[in-house]
HTML snippet that shows the backbone in 3Dmol.js (N, CA, C, O; Angstrom):
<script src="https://3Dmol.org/build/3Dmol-min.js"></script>
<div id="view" style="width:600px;height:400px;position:relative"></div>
<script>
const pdb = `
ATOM      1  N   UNK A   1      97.362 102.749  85.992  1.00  0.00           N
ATOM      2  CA  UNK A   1      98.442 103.461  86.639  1.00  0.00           C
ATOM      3  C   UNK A   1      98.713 102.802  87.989  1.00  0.00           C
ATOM      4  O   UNK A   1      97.807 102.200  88.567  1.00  0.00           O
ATOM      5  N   UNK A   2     100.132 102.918  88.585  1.00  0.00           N
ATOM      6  CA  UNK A   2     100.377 102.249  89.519  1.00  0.00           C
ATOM      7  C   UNK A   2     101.462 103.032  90.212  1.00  0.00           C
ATOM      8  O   UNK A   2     102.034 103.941  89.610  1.00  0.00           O
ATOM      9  N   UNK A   3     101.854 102.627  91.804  1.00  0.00           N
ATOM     10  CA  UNK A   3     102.941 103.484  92.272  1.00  0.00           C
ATOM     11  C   UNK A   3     103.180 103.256  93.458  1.00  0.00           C
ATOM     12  O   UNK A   3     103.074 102.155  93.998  1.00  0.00           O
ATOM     13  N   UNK A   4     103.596 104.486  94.077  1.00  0.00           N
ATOM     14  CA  UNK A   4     103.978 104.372  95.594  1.00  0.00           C
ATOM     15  C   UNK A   4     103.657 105.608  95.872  1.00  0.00           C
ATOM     16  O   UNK A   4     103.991 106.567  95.175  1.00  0.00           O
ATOM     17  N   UNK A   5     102.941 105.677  96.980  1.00  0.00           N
ATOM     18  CA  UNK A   5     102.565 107.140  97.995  1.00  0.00           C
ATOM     19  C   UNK A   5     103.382 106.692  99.979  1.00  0.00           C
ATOM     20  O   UNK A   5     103.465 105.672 100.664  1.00  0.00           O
ATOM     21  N   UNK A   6     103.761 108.034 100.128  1.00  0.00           N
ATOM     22  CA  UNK A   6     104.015 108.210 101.117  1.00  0.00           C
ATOM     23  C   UNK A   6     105.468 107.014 101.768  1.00  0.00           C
ATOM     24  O   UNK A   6     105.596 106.549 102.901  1.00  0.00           O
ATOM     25  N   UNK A   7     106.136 106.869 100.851  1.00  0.00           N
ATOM     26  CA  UNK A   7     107.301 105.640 101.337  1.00  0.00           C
ATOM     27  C   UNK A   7     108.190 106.857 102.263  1.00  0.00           C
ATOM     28  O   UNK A   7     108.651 107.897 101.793  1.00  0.00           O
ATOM     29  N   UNK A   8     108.254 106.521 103.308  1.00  0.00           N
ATOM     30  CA  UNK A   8     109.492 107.318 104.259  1.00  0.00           C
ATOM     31  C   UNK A   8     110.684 106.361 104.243  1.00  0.00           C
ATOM     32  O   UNK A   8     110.717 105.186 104.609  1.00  0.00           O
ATOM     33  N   UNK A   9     111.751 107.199 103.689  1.00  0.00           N
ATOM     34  CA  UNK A   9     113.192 106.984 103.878  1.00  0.00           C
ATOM     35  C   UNK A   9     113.818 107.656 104.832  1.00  0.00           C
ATOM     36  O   UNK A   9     113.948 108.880 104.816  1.00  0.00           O
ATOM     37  N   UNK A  10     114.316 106.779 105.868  1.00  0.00           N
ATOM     38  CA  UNK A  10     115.326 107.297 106.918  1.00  0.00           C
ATOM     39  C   UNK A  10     116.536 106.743 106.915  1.00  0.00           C
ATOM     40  O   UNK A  10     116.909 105.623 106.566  1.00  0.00           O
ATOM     41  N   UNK A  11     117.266 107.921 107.467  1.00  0.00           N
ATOM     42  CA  UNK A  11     118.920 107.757 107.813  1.00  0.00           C
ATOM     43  C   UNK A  11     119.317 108.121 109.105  1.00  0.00           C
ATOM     44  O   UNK A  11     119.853 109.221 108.970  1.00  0.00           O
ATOM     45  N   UNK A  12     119.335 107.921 109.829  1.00  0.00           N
ATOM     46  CA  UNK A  12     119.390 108.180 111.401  1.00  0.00           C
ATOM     47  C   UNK A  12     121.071 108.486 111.334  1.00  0.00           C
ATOM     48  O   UNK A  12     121.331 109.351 112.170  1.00  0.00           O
ATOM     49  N   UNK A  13     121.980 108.155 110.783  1.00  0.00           N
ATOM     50  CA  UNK A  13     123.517 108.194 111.456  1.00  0.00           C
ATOM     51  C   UNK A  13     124.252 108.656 110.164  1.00  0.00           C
ATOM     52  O   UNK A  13     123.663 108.454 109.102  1.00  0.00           O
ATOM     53  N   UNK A  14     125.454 109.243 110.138  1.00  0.00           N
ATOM     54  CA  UNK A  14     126.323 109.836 109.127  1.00  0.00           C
ATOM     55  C   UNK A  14     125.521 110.341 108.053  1.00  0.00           C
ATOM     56  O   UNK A  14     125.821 109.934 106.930  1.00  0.00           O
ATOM     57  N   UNK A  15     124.517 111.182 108.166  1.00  0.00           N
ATOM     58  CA  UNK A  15     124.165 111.864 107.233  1.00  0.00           C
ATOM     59  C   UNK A  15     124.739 113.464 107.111  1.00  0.00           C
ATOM     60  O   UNK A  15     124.196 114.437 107.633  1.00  0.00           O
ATOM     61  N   UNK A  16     125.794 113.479 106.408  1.00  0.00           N
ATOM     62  CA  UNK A  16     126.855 115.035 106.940  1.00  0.00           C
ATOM     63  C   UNK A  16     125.644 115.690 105.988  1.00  0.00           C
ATOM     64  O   UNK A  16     124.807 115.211 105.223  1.00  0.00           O
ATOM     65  N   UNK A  17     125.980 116.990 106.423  1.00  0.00           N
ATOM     66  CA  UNK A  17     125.134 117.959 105.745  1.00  0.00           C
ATOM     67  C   UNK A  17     126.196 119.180 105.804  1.00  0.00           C
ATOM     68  O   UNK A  17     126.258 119.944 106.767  1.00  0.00           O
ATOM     69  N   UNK A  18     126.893 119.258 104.842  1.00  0.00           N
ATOM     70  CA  UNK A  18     128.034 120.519 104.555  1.00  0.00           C
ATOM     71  C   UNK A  18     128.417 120.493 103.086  1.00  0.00           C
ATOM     72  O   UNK A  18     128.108 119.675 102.219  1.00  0.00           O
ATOM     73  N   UNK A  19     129.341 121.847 103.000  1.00  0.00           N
ATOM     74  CA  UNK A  19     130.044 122.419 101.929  1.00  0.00           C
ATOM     75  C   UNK A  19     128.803 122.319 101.454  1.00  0.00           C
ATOM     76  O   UNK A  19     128.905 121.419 100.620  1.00  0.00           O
ATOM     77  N   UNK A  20     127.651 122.692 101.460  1.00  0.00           N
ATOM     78  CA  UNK A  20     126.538 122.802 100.350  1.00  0.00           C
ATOM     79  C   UNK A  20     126.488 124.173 100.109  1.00  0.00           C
ATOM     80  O   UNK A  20     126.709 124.952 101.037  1.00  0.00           O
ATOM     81  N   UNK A  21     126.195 124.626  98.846  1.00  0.00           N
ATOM     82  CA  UNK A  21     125.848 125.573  98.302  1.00  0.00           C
ATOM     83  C   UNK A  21     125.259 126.646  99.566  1.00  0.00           C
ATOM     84  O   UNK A  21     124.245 126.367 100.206  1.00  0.00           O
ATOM     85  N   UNK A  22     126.168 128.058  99.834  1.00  0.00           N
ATOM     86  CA  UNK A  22     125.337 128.710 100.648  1.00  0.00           C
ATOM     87  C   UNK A  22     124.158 129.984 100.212  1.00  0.00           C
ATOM     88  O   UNK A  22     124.804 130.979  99.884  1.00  0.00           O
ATOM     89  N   UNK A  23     123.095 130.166 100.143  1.00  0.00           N
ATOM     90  CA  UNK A  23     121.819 131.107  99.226  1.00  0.00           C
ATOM     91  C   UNK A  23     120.911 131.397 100.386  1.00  0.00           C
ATOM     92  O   UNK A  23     121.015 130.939 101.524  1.00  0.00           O
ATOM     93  N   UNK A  24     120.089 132.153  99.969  1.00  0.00           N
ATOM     94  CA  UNK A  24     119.217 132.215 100.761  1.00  0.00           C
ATOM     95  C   UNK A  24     118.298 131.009 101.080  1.00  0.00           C
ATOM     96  O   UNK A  24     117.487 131.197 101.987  1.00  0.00           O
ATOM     97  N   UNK A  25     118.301 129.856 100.501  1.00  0.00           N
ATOM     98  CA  UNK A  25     117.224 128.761 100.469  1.00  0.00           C
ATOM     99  C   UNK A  25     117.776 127.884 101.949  1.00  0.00           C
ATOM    100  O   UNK A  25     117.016 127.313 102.732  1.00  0.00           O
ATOM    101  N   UNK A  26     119.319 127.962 102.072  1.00  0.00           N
ATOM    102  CA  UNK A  26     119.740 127.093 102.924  1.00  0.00           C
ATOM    103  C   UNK A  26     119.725 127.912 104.077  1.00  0.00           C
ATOM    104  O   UNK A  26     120.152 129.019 104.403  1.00  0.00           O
ATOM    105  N   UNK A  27     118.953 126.795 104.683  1.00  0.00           N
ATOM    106  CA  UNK A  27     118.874 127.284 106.755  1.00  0.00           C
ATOM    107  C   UNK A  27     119.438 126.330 107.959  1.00  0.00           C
ATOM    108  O   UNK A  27     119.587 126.431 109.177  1.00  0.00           O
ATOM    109  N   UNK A  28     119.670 125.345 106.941  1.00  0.00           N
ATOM    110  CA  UNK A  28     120.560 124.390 108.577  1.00  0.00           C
ATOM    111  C   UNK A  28     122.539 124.829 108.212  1.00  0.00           C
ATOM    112  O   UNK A  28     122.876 125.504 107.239  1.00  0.00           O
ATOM    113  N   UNK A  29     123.145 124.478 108.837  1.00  0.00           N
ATOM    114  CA  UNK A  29     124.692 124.953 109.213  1.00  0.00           C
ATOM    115  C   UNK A  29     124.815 123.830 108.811  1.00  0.00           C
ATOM    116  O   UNK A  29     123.867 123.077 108.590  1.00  0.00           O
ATOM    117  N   UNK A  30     126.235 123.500 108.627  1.00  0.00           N
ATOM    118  CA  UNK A  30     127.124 122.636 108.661  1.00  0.00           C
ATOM    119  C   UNK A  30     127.143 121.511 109.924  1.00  0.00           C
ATOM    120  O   UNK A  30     127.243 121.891 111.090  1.00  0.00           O
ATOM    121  N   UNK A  31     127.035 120.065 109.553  1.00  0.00           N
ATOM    122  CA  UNK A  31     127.296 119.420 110.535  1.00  0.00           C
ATOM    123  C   UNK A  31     127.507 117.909 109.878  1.00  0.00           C
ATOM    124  O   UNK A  31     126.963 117.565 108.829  1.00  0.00           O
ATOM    125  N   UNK A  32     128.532 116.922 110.800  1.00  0.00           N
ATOM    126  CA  UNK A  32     128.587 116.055 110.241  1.00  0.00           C
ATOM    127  C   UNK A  32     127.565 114.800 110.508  1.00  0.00           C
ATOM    128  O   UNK A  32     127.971 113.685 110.180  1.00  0.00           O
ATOM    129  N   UNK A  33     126.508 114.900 110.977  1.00  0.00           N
ATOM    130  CA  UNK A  33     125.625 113.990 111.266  1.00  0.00           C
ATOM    131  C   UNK A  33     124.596 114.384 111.506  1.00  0.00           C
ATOM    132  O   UNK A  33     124.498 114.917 112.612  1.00  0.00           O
ATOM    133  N   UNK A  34     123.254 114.329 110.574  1.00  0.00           N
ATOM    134  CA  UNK A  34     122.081 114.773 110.809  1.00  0.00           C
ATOM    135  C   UNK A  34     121.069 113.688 109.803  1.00  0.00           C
ATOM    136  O   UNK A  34     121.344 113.275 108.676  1.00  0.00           O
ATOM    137  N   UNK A  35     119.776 113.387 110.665  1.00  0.00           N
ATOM    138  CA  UNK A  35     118.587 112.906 110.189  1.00  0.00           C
ATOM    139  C   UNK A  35     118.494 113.181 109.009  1.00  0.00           C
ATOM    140  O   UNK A  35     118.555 114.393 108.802  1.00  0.00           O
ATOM    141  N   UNK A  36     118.343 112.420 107.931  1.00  0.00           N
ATOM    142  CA  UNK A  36     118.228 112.709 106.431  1.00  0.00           C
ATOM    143  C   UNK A  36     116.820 111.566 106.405  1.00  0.00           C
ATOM    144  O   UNK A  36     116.830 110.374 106.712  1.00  0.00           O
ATOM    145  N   UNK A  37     116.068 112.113 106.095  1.00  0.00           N
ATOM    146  CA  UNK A  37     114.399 111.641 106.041  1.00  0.00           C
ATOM    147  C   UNK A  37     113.731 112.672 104.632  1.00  0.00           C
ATOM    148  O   UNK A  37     113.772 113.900 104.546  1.00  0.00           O
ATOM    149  N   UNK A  38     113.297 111.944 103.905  1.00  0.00           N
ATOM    150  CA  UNK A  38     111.871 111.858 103.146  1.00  0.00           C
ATOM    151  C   UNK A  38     111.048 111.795 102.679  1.00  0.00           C
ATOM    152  O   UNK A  38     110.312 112.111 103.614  1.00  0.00           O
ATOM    153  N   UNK A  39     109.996 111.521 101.374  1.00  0.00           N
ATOM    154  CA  UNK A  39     108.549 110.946 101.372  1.00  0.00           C
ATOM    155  C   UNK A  39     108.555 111.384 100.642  1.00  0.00           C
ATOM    156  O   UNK A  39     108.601 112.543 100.230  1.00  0.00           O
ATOM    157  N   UNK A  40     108.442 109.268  99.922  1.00  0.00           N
ATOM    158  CA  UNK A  40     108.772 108.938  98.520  1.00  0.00           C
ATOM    159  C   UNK A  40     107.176 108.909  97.743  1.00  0.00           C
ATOM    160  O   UNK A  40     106.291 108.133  98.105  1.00  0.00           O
ATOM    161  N   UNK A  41     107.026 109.860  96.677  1.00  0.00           N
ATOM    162  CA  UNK A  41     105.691 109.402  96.085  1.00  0.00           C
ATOM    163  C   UNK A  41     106.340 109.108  94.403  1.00  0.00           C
ATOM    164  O   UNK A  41     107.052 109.883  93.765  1.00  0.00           O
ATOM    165  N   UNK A  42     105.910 107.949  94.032  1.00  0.00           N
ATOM    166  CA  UNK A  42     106.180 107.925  92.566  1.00  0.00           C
ATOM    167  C   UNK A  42     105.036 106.935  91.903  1.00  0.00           C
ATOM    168  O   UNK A  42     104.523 105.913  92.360  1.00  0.00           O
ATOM    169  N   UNK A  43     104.793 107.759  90.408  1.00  0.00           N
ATOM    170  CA  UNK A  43     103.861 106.496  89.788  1.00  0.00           C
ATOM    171  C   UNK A  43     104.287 106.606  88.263  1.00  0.00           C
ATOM    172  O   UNK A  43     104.892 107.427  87.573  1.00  0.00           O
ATOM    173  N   UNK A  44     103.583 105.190  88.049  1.00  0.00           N
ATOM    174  CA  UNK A  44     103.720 104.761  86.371  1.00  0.00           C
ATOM    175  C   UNK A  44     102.772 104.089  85.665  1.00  0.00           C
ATOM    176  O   UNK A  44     101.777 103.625  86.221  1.00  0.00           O
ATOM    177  N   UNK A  45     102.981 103.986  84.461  1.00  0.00           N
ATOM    178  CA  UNK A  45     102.198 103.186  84.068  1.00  0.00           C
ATOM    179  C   UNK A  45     102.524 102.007  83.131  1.00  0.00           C
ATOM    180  O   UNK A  45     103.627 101.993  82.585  1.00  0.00           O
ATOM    181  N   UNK A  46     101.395 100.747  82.847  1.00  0.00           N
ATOM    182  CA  UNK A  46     101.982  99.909  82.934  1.00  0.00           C
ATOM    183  C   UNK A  46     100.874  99.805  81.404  1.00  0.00           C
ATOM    184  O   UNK A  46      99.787 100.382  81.410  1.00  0.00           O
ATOM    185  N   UNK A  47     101.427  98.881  80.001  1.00  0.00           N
ATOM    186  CA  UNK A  47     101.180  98.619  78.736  1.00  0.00           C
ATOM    187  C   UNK A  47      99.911  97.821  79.038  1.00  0.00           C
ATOM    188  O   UNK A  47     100.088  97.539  80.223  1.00  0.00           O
ATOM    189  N   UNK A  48      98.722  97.280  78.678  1.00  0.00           N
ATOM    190  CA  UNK A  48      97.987  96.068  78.797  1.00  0.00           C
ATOM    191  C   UNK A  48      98.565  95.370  78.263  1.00  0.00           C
ATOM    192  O   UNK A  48      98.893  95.598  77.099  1.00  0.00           O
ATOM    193  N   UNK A  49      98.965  94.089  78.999  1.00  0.00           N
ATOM    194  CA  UNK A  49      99.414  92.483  78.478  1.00  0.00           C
ATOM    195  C   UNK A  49      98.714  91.647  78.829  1.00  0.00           C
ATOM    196  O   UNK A  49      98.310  91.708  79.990  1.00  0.00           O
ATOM    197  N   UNK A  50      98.282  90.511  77.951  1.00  0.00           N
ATOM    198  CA  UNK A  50      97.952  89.324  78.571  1.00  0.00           C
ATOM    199  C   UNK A  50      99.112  88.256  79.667  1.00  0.00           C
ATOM    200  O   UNK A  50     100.339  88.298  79.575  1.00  0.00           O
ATOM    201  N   UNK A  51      98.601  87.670  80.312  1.00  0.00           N
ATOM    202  CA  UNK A  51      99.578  86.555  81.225  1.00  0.00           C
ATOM    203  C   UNK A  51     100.530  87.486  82.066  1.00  0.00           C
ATOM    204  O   UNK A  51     101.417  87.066  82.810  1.00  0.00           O
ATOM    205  N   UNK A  52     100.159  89.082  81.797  1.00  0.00           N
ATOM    206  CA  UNK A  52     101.030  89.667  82.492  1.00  0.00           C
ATOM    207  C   UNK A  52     101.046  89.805  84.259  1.00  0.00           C
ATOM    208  O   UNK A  52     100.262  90.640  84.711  1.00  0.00           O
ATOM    209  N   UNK A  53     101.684  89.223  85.009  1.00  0.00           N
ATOM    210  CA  UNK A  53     101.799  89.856  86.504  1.00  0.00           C
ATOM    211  C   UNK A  53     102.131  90.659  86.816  1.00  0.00           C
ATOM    212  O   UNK A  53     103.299  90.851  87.152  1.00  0.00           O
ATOM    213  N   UNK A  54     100.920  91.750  86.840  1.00  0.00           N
ATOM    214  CA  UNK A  54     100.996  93.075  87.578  1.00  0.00           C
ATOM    215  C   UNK A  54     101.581  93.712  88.981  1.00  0.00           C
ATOM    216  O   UNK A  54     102.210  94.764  89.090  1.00  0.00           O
ATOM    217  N   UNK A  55     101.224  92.841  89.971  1.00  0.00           N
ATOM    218  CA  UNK A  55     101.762  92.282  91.305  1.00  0.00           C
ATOM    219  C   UNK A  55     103.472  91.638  91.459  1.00  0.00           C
ATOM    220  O   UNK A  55     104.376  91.672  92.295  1.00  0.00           O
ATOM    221  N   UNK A  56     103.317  91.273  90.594  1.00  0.00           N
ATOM    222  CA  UNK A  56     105.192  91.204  90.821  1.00  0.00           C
ATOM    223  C   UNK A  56     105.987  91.945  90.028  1.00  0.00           C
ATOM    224  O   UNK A  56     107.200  92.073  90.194  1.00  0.00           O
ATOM    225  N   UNK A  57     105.000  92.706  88.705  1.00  0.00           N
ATOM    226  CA  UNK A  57     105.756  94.144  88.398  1.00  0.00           C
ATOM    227  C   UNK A  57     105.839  95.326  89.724  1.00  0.00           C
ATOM    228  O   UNK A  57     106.883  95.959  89.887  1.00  0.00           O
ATOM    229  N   UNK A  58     105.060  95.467  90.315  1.00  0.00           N
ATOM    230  CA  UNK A  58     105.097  96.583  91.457  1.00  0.00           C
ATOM    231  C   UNK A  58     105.936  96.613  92.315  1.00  0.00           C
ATOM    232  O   UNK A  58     106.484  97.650  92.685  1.00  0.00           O
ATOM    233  N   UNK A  59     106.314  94.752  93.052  1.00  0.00           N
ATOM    234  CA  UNK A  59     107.395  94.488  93.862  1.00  0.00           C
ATOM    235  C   UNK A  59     108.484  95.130  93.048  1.00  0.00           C
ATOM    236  O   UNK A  59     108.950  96.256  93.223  1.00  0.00           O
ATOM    237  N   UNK A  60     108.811  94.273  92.157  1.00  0.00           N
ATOM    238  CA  UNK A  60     110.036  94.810  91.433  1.00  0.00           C
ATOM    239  C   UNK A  60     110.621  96.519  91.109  1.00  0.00           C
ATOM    240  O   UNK A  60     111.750  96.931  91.372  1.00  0.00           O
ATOM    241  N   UNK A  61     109.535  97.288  90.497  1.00  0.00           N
ATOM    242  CA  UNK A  61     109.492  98.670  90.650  1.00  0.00           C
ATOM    243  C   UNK A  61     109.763  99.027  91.948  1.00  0.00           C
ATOM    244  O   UNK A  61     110.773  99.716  92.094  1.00  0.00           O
ATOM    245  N   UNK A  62     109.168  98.760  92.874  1.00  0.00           N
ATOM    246  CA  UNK A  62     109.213  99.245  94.472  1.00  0.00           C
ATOM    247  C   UNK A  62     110.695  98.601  95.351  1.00  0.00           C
ATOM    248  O   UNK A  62     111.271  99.074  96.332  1.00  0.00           O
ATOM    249  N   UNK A  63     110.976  97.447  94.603  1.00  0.00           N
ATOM    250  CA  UNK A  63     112.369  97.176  95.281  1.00  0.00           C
ATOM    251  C   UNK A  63     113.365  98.180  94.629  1.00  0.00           C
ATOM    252  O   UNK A  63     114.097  98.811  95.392  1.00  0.00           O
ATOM    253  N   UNK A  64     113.467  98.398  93.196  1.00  0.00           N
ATOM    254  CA  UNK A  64     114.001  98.991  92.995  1.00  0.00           C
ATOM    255  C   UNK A  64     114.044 100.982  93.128  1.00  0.00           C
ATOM    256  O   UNK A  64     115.037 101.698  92.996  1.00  0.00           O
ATOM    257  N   UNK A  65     113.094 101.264  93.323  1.00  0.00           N
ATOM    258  CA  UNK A  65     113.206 102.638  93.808  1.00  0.00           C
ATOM    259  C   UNK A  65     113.515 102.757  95.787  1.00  0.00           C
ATOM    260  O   UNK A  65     113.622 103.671  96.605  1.00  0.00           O
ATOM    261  N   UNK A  66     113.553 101.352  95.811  1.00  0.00           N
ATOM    262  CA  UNK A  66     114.207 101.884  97.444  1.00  0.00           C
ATOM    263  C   UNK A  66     115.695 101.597  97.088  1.00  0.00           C
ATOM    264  O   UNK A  66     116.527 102.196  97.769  1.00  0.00           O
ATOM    265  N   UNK A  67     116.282 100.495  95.804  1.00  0.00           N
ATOM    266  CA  UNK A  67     117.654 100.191  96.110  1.00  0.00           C
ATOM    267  C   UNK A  67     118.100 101.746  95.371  1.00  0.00           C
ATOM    268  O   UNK A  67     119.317 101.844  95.524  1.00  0.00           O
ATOM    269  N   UNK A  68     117.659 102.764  94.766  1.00  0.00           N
ATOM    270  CA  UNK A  68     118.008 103.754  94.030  1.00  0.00           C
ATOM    271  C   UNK A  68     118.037 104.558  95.059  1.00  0.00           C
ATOM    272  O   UNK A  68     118.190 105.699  94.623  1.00  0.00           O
ATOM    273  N   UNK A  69     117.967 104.555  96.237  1.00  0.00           N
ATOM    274  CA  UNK A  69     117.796 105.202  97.476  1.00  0.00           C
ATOM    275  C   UNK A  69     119.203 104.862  98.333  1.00  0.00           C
ATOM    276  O   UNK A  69     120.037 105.672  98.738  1.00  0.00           O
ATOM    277  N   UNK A  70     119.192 103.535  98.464  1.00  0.00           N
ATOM    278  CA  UNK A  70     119.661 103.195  98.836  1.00  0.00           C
ATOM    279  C   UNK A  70     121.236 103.035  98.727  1.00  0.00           C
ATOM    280  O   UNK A  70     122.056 103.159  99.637  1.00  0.00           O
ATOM    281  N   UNK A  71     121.533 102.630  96.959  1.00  0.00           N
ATOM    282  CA  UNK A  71     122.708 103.080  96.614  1.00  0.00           C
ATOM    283  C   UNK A  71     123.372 104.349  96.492  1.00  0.00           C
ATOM    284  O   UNK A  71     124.584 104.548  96.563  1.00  0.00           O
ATOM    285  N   UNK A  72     122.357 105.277  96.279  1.00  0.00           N
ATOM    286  CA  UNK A  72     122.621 106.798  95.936  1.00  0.00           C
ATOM    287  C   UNK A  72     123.534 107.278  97.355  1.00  0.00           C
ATOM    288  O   UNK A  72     124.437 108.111  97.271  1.00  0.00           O
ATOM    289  N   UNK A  73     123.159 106.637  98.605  1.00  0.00           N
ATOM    290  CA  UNK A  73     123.076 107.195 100.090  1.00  0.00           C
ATOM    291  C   UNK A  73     124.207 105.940 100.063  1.00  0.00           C
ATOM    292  O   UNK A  73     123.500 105.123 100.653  1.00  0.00           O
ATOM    293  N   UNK A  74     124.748 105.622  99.949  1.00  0.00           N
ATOM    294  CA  UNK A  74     125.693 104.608  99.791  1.00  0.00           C
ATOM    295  C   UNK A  74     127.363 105.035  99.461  1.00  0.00           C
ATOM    296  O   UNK A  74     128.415 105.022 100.100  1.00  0.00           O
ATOM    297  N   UNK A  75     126.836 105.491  97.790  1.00  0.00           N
ATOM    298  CA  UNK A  75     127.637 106.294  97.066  1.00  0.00           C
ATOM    299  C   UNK A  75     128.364 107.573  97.479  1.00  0.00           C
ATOM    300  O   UNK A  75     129.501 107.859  97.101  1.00  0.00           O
ATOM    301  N   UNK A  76     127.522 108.399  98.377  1.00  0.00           N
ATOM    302  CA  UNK A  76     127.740 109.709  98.611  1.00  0.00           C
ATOM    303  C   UNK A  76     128.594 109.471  99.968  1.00  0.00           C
ATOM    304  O   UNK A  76     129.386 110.376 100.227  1.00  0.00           O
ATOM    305  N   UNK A  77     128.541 108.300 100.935  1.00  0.00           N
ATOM    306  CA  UNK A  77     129.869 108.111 101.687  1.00  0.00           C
ATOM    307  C   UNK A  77     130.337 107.896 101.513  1.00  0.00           C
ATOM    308  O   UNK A  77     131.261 108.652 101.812  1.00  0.00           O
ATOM    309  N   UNK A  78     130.867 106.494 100.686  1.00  0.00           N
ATOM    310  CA  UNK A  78     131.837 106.490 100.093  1.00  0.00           C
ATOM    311  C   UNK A  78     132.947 107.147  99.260  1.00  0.00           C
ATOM    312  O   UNK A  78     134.087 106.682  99.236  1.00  0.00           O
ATOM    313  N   UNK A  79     132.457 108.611  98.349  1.00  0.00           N
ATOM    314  CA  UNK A  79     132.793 109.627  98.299  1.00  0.00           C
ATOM    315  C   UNK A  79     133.465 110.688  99.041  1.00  0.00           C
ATOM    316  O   UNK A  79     134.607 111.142  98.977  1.00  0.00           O
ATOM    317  N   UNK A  80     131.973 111.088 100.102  1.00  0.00           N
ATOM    318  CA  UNK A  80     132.530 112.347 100.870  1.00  0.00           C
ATOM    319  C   UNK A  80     133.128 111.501 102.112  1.00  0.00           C
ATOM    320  O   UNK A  80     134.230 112.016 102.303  1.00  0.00           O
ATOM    321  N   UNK A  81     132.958 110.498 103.017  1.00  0.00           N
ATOM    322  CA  UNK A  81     133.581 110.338 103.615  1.00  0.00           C
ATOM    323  C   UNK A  81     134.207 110.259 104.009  1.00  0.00           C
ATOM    324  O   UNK A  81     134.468 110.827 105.070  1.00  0.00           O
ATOM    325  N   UNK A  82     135.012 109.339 103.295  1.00  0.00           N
ATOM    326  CA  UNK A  82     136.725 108.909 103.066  1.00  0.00           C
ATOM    327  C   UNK A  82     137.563 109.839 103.500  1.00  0.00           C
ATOM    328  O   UNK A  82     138.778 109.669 103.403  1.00  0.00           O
TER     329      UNK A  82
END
`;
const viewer = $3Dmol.createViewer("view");
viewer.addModel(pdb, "pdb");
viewer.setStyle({}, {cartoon: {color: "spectrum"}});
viewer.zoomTo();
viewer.render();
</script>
C-alpha cells in the first residue's frame, strides 16, 4: 500500500465562498475572498510486478492528485467568476 498523508492545499486569494447552500452545518457568511486550505490524505494500492518502478508510480499518482486539485480550483473560477 502506498499514498499521501497530510498534503496541505492552499489558496490564499479569490477563494469566494457564497450562494452555498444555507442549513444549519454552514457558519461562515458570504464573501468574495477567503483562505480555502486543506489536508490531503489518500492511499492505494499497487499489483506486484516485476521491473516495476514503484517510485515513479507514486510521483505520478502524487502529481496527479495535486493537478486534480488544482484543476478543480481552476474550473470553479472560471465558472463562478466570470
Amino acid at each position: 500500500m502506498a499514498g499521501i498523508r497530510d498534503l496541505r492545499v492552499l489558496k490564499t486569494t479569490q477563494s469566494a465562498f457564497r450562494e452555498f447552500v444555507a442549513d444549519e452545518f454552514r457558519t461562515l457568511p458570504d464573501t468574495d475572498d477567503r483562505v480555502m486550505s486543506t489536508i490531503v490524505t489518500a492511499s492505494w494500492w499497487y499489483n506486484t510486478a516485476t521491473g516495476f518502478c514503484f517510485d515513479k508510480a507514486w510521483l505520478v499518482k502524487y502529481a496527479k492528485t495535486i493537478k486534480s486539485f488544482l484543476k478543480k480550483i481552476f474550473i470553479y473560477h472560471l465558472i463562478v467568476k466570470q
